[in-house]
C-alpha positions in Angstrom: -13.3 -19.7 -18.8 -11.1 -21.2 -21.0 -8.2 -23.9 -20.1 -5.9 -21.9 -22.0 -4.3 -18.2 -21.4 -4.3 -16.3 -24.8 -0.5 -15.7 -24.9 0.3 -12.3 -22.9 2.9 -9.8 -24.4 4.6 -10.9 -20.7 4.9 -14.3 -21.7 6.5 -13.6 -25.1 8.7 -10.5 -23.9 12.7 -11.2 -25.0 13.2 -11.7 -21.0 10.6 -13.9 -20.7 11.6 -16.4 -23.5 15.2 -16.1 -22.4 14.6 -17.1 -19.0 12.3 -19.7 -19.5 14.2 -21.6 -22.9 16.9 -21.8 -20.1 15.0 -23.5 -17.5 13.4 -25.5 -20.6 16.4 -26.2 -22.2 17.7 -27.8 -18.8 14.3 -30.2 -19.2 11.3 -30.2 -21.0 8.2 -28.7 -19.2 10.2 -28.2 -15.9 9.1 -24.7 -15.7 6.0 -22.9 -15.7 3.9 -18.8 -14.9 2.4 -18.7 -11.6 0.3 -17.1 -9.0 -0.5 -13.3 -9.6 0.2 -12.8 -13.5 -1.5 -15.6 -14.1 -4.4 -15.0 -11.8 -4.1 -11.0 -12.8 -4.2 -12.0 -17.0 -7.4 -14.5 -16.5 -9.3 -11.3 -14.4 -8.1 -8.9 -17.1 -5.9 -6.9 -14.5 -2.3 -5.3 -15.5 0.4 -7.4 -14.1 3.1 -6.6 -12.3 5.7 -9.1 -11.6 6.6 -12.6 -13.2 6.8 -15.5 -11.3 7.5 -18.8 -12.4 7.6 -22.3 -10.5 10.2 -24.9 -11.6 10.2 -28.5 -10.8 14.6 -27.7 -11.1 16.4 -27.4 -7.6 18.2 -23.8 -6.9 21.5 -25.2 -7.9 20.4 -26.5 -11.2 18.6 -23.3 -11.6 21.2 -20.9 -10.6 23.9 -23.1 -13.2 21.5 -22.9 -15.8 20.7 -19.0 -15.8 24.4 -18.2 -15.6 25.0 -20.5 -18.8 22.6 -18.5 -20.5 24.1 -15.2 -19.1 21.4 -14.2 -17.2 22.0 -12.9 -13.4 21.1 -14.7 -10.2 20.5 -13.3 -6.5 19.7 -15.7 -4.2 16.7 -13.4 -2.5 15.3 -16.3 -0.7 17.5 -20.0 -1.6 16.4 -21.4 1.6 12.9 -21.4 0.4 13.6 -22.4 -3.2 13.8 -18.6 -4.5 15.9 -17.0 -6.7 15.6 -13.7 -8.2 17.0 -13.9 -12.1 17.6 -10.4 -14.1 17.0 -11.2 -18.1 17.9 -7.8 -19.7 17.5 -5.7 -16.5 14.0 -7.6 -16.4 13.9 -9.5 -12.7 11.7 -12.7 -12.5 11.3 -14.9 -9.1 11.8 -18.4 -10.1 11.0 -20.4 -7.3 11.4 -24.5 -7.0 8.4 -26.2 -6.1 7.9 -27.0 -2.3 5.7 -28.5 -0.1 5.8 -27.3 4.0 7.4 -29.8 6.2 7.2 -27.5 9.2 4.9 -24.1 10.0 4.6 -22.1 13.4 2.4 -19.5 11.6 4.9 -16.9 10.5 7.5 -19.2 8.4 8.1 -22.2 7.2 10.8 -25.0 6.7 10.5 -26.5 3.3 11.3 -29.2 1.2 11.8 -29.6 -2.3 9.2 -31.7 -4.7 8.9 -32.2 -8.5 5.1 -32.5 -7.6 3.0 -29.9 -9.4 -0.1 -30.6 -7.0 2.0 -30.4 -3.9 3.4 -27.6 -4.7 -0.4 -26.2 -5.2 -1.5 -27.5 -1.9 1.0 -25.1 -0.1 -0.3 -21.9 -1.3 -3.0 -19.7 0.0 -5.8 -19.4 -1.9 -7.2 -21.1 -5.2 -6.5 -18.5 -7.4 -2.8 -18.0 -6.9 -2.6 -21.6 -7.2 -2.8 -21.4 -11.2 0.2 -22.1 -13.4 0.4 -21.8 -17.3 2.6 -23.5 -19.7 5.3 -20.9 -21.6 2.4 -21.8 -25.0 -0.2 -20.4 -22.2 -2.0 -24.0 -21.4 -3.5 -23.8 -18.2 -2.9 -26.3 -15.1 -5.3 -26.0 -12.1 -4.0 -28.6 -9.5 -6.7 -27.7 -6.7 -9.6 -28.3 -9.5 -11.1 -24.8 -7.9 -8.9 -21.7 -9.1 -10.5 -21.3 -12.7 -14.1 -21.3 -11.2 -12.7 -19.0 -8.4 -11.2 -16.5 -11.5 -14.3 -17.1 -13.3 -16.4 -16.3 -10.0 -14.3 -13.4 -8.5 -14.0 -15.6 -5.4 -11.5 -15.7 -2.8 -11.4 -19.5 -1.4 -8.4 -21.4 0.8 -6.7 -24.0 -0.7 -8.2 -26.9 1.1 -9.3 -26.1 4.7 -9.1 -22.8 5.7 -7.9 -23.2 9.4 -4.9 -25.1 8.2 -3.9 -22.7 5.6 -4.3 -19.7 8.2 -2.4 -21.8 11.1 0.6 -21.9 8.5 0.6 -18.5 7.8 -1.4 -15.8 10.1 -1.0 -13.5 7.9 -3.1 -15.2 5.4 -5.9 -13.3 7.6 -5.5 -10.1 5.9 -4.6 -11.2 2.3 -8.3 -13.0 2.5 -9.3 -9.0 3.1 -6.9 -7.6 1.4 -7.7 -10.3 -1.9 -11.3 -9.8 -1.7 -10.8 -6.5 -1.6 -9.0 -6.3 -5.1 -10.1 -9.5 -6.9 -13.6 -10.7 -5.0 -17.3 -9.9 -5.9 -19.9 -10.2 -3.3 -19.8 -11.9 0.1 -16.3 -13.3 1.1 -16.5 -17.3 1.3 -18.1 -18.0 4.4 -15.5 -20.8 5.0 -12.3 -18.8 5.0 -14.5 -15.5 6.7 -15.2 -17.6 9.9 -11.6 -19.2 10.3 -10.3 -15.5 10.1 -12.4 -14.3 12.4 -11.7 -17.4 15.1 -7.8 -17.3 14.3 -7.5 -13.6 14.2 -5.4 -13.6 17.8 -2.4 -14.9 15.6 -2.0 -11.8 14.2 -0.3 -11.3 17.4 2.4 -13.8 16.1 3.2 -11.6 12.9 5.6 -8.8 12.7 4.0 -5.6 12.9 5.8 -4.1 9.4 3.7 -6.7 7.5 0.4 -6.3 8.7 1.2 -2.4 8.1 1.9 -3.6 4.3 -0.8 -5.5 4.3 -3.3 -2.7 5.8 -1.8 -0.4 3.0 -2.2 -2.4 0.4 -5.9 -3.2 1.0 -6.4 -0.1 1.2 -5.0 1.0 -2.1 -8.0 -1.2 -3.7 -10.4 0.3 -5.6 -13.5 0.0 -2.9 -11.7 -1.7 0.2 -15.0 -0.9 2.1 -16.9 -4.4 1.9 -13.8 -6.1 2.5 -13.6 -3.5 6.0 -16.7 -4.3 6.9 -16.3 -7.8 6.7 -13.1 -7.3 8.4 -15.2 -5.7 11.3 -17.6 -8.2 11.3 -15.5 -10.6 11.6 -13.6 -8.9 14.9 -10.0 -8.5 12.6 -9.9 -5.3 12.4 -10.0 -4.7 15.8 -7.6 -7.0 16.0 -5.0 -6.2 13.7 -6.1 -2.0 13.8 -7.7 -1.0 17.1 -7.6 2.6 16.6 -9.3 2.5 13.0 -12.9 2.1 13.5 -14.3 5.3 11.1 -15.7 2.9 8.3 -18.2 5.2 7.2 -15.5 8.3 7.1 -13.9 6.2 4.9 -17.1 5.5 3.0 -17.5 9.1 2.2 -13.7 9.1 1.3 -13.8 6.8 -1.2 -16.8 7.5 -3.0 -15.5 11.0 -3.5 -12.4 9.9 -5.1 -14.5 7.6 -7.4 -17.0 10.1 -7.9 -14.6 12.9 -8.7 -11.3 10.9 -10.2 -9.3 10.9 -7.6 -6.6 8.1 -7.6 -7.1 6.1 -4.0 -4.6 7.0 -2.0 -4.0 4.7 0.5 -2.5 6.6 3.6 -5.5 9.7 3.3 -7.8 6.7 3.3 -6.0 5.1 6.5 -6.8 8.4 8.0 -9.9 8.7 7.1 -10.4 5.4 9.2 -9.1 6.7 11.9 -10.6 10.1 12.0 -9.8 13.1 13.3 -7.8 11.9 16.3 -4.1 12.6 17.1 -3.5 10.4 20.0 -4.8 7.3 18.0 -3.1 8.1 14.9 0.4 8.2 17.3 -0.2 5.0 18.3 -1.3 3.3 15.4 1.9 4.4 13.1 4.1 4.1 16.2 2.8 0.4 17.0 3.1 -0.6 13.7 6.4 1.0 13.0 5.4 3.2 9.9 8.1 5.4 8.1 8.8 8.6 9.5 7.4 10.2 6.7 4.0 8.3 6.6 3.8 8.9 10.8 4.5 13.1 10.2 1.8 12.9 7.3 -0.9 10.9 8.9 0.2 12.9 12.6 -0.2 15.8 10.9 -3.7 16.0 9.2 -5.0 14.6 12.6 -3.6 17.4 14.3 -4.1 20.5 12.6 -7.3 22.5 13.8 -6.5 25.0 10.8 -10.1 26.0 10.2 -10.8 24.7 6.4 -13.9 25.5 4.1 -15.2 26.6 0.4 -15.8 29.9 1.7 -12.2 31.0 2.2 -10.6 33.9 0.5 -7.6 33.5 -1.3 -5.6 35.3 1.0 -6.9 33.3 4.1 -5.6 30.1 2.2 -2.5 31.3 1.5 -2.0 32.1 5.2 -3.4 28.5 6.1 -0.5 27.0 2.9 2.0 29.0 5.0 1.1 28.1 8.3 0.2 24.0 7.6 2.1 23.5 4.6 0.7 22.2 1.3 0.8 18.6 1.9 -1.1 19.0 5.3 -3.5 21.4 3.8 -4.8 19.1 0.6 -4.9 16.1 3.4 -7.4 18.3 5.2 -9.2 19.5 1.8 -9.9 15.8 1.1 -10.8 14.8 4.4 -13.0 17.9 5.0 -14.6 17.3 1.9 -15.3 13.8 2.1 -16.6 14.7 5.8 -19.1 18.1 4.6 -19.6 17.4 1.0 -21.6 20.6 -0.9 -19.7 22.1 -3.5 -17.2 20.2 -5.3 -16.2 23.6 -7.5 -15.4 25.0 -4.3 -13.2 22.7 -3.1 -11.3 22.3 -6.3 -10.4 26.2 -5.7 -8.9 25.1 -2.1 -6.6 22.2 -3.8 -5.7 23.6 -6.9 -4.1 26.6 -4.5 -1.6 24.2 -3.7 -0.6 23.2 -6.9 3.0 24.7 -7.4 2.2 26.4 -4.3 5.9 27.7 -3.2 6.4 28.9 0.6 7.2 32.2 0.8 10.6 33.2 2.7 10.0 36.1 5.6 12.7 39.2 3.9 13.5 39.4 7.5 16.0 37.6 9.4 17.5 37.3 12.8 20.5 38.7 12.0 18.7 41.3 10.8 17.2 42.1 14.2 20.3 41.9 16.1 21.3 44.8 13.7 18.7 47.1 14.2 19.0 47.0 18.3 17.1 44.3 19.9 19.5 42.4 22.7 20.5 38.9 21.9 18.4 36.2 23.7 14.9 35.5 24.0 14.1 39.3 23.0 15.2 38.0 19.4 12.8 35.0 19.3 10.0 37.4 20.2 10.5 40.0 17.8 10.8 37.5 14.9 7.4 35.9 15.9 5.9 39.7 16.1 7.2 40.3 12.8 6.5 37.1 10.8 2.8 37.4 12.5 2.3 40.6 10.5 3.8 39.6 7.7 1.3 36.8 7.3 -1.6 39.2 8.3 -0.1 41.3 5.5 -0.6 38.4 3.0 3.4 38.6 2.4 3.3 42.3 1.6 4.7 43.8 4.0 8.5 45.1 3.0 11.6 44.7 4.7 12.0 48.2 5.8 8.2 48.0 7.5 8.9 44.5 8.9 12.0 46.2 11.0 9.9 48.8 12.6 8.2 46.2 14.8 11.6 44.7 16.2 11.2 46.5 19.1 7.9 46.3 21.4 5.7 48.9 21.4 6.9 49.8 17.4 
């Protein structure tokens, strides 16, 4: 691999040059790409933010963009972060740093003008790559080219120190392999995760919930599972998702029939069919309300699902679960069964603009044609919307208002 990053349209973009003939400009070779679009350009990978490391202290930074006209929000100045906005464009430009004090979950820092302190401070070898504006590269641990060149996922220096400054650093290793690694994860960095892995304990539970998403939104997070397994973190950090080969099947039918990952079906796949687990784990780890009712959802429904369904038996089952519950459950039960894959397709592409219908009969409507007010209402509506559905929506109005009363 070459010392030298064939110039990226990202490095040339009007934002780009604006931002970084301002930190320049201030002095020569003060500024330079970092971390993921550099590590994301060497593996041929789309990148999706720009960050850049600066040997220039906040101040000087944030008086320098603002000369040029550029915005500044200080996102996270006591670390050395500033967020810059070049033509709606945002870039993290960041002052080097070296760690003066960690307790596993942050750090107090101190500024530096020291490229290869800066370096020692990050997680792993390949985010600790920086490129000149020209694209020259600089590799300040001597490992992060071979690591790009390798696919390999290795701490910057020892493992246990990097992981005692940051727990999380546990499940990036996963996650990281996961989307950048090829073959076994460095046996180094595996066993320090595995003997750390009660720090977890230490982190806040929304970021190991980002974390778990985001490894599972790789391509094949399966290896990296296992190892994660293996290794007695996933226990650790997941407890209730131990289905690795449900999520096997999963993910080799999205890569088998095009599916884009999707990383909450696969995080119930892992957790199988199971309600009461599902609860806890999105209610433990705080997930949105509408990720919980999703995942809840799937695990709950006992909606009998298969290829041999009429038409009319799924509509009943889109009215009764809803669309999003009911393709959750086509995937799942597909990944789960296998066997025909034309037959499935029928079952999702029924949902596909699938609009629930609305009953033509309404409590109001009840109370008009005799029944008392109270509970009696409540039962008559559930009579009537029951043969409605058995009527695959067909039934009129006027036939609907016969069965208000019992024994219509």
């Amino acid at each position: 691999m070459s010392d030298r990053l064939p110039v990226q349209p990202w490095m040339t973009s009007g934002p780009a040059r604006r931002v970084m003939q301002a930190l320049e400009g201030e002095r020569p070779g003060s500024a330079r790409f970092v971390g993921g679009c550099v590590r994301n350009a060497l593996l041929d990978m789309p990148i999706a933010d720009v960050d850049i490391a600066t040997q220039l202290t906040p101040d000087v930074v944030e008086r320098v963009m603002r000369a040029a006209g550029i915005a500044v929000h200080p996102t996270g100045v006591e670390h050395g972060t500033l967020t810059v906005v070049a033509d709606n464009h945002p870039f993290e430009v960041t002052t080097l740093r070296r760690d003066v004090e960690t307790d596993g979950r942050r750090a107090v820092v101190a500024f530096t003008e020291d490229w290869a302190e800066d370096a020692q401070r990050r997680d792993f070898r390949l985010n600790a790559l920086y490129a000149d504006p020209d694209g020259a590269l600089h590799d300040p641990t001597g490992g992060g080219l071979e690591d790009a060149r390798e696919r390999r996922i290795v701490f910057v220096g020892h493992a246990e120190t990097r992981i005692r400054e940051d727990y999380l650093r546990i499940l990036r290793f996963f996650r990281f392999n996961a989307w950048y690694g090829r073959g076994a994860p460095d046996p180094e960095g595996l066993a320090a995760c595995g003997a750390l892995r009660a720090g977890l304990e230490s982190i806040s539970v929304e970021r190991i919930w980002s974390e778990l998403k985001k490894l599972l939104g790789a391509p094949d997070p399966v290896p990296a599972l296992r190892a994660m397994a293996a290794a007695g973190v996933l226990e650790q950090a997941t407890p209730e998702a131990g289905d690795l080969d449900g999520l096997e099947r999963l993910v080799s039918l999205e890569r088998n029939e095009g599916f884009v990952p999707d990383a909450l079906l696969r995080i119930a796949a892992l957790i199988g069919r199971d309600a009461g687990a599902t609860k806890s784990l999105t209610r433990r780890l705080k997930a949105s309300n509408e990720e919980r009712d999703r995942l809840v959802s799937a695990a709950r429904d006992d909606t009998p699902v298969s290829v041999a369904m009429a038409d009319r038996d799924i509509r009943r089952t889109l009215y009764l679960s809803g669309a999003a519950v009911f393709r959750d459950r086509v995937m799942l039960d597909w990944a789960a069964q296998g066997g025909d894959a034309k037959g499935w397709r029928r079952l999702l592409s029924m949902t596909d603009g699938w609009v629930r219908p609305v009953m033509p009969v309404g409590g109001d409507d009840v109370l008009a044609a005799g029944v008392p007010a109270g509970p009696a209402v409540g039962e008559a509506m559930r009579r009537i919307e029951s043969a409605w559905v058995d009527s695959d929506f067909t039934s009129t109005r006027e036939t609907l208002l016969k069965l208000a009363r019992p024994g219509a």
